[in-house]
C-alpha positions in Angstrom: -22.6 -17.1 -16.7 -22.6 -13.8 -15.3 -20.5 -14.0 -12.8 -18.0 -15.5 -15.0 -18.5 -12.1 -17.1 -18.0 -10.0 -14.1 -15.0 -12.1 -12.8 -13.1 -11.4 -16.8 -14.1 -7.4 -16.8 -13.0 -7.0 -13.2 -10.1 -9.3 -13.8 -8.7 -7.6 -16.7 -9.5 -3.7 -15.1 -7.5 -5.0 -12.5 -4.7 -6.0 -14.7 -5.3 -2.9 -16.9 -5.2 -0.4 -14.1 -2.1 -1.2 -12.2 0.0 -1.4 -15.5 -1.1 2.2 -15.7 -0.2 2.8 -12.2 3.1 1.6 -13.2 3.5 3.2 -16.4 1.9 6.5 -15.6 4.0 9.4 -16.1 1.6 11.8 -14.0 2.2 10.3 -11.0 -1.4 11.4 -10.1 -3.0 9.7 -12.6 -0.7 6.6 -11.1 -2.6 7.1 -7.5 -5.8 7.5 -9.5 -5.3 4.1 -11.6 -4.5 2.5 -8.1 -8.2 3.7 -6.7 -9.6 1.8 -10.0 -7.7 -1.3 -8.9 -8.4 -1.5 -5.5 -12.3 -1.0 -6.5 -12.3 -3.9 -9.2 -10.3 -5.9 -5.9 -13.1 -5.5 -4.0 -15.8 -6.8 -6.5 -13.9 -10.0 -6.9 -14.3 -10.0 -2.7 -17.8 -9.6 -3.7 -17.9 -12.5 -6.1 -16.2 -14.6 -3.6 -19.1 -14.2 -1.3 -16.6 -12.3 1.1 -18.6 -9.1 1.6 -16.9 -8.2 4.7 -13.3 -8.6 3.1 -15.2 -5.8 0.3 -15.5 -3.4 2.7 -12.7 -2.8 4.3 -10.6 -3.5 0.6 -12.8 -0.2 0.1 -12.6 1.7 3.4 -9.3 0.8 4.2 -6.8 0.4 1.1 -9.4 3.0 -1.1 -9.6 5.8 1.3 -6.7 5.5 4.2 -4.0 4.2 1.5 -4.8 5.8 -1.6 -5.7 9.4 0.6 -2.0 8.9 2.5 -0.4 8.0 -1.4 -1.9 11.3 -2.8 -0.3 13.2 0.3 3.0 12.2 0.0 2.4 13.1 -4.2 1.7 16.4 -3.0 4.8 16.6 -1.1 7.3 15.2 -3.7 9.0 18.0 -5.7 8.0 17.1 -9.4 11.3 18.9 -11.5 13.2 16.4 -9.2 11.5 13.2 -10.3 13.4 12.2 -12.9 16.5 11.8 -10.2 13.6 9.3 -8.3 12.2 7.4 -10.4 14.2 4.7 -12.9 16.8 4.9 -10.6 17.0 0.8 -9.9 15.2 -0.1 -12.5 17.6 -3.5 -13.3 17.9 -4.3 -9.7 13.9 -3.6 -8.9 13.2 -6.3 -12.1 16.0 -8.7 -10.5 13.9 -8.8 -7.3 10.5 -8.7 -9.0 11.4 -11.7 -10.8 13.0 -13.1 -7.5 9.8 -12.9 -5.8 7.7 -14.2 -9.0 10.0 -17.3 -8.5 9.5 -17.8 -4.9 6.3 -17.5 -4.7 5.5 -20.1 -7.7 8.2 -22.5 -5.6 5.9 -21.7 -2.5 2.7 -22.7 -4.2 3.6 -25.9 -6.3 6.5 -27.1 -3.8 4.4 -27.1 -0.8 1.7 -28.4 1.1 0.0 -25.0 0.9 -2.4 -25.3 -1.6 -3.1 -29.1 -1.1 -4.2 -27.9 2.7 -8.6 -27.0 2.4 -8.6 -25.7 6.0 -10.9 -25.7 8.6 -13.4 -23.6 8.0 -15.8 -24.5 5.1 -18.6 -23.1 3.1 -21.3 -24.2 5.7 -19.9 -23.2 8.6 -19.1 -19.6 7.4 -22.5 -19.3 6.7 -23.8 -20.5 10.5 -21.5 -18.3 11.8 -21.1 -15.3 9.5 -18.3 -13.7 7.6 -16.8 -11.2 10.3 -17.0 -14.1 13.3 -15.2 -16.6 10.7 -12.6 -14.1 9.8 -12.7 -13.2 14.0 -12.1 -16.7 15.0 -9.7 -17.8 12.0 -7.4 -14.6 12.7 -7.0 -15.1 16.7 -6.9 -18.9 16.8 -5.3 -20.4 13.5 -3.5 -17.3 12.5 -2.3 -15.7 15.3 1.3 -16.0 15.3 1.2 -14.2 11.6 -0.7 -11.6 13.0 1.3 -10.6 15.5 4.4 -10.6 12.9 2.3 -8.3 10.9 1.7 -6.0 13.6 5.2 -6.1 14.6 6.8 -5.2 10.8 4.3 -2.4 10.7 5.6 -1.2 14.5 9.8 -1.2 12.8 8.0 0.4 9.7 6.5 3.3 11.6 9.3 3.5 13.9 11.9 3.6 10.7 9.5 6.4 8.9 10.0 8.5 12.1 14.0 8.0 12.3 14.0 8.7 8.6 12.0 11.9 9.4 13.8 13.2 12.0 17.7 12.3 10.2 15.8 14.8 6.9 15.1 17.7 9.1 18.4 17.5 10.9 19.8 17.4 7.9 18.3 20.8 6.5 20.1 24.2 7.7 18.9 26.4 9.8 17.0 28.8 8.0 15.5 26.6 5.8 13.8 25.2 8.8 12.6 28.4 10.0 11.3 29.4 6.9 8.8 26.2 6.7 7.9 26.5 10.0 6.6 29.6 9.3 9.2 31.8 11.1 11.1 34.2 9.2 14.3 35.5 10.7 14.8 39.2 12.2 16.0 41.5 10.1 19.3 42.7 11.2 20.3 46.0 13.0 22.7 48.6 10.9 25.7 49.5 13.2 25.3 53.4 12.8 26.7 55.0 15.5 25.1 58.1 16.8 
């Protein structure tokens, strides 16, 4: 009974907190909202049994994600968000529903669901939660985790060509005048 309790109230801060990380206008209070979710994630994890899968919901998504989030917040130029924001709003609803669809087609049109796996309840427990996730991830799973690793390795890599193309981009003196630098002052031409 009271896990049932504790699976609706994390359930519906979940749902609660990332509409208002959609719908925020502050786009701080969005970031904010998103730590909320991600800490109601991790007590379903904890529900689940899957402490392990808790912690680094916390560690990693909770403090790397949300902390890079809030820096590139603090680097956006707020009197320009209106150009931003509700730019593609049709097209991003066209693909959200897209993906809505395809993933219900994946889950009732396949054998995914259908498929228990390998591991069970009793053989996580002999083991333990990190050498189950261990042996699952570079045995069953190891072709998907390589693809993972790769997308984030064309991510980074597109981040940095993206990078480099915006300061190119920039004149001269504006570049100087982040970095620091401010130009000379010029010389008057008097002659003597």
């Amino acid at each position: 009974m009271t896990a049932q309790i504790l699976f609706f109230y994390f359930a519906f801060m979940i749902v609660a907190s990332a509409a208002t990380a959609v719908a925020a206008s502050n786009l701080i209070y969005s970031a904010l909202s998103l730590l909320v979710t991600f800490i109601h994630v991790a007590g379903i994890y904890i529900l689940l049994n899957a402490e392990f899968i808790a912690a680094v919901q916390i560690i990693v998504y909770a403090g790397a994600i949300l902390v890079l989030y809030l820096f590139v917040l603090m680097l956006f130029n707020p009197t320009q968000e209106g150009v931003y924001l509700h730019r593609q709003r049709t097209f991003g609803f066209f693909i959200a529903i897209s993906i809505l669809g395809l993933m219900l087609f994946a889950a009732f049109r396949s054998e995914i669901l259908p498929s228990p796996g390998d591991f069970t309840v009793a053989s996580v427990q002999a083991t333990g939660h990190t050498q189950a996730i261990g042996e699952a991830l570079f045995t069953d799973f190891v072709f998907p985790f390589e693809i993972a690793s790769l997308i984030l390795l064309v991510a980074m890599i597109g981040a940095i060509l993206l990078a480099g193309r915006g300061a190119a981009r920039r004149p001269a003196a504006a570049r100087g005048a982040d970095a620091g630098l401010q130009p000379a002052p010029l010389k008057p031409d008097v002659a003597p």
